[in-house]
Residue, then its C-alpha position, 0 to 999 in steps of 0.5 A: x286425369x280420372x282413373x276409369x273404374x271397372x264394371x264391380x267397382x260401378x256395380x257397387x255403387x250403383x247398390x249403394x246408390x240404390x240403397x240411399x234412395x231406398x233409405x232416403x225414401x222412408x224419410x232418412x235425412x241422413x241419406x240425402x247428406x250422403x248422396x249429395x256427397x257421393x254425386x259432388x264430392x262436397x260434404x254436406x251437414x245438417x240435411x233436414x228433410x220433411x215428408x208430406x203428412x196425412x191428405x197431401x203423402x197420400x196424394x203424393x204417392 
């Protein structure tokens, strides 16, 4: 059975997690490996992700 984590150990990783998408949102391909390790536990190599460029991120966001 899992051990329940106390409130200082969820508020850090909600920080870190928040940090992450931070990363992963200026187009850190290394942020998305290590939030899908944290969400499942597996470890993940060689993410690769592509942002829209020009006409299409400027309509994305």
């Amino acid at each position: 059975m899992a051990r329940e984590r106390t409130d200082g150990e969820v508020e850090a990783s909600v920080e870190e997690r928040s940090d992450l998408l931070d990363r992963l949102d200026a187009g850190d391909s290394a942020a998305l490996g290590e939030l899908i390790e944290h969400a499942t536990g597996a470890k993940v190599k060689n993410v690769k992700v592509t942002l829209p460029r020009g006409r299409a991120r400027r309509a994305a966001g």
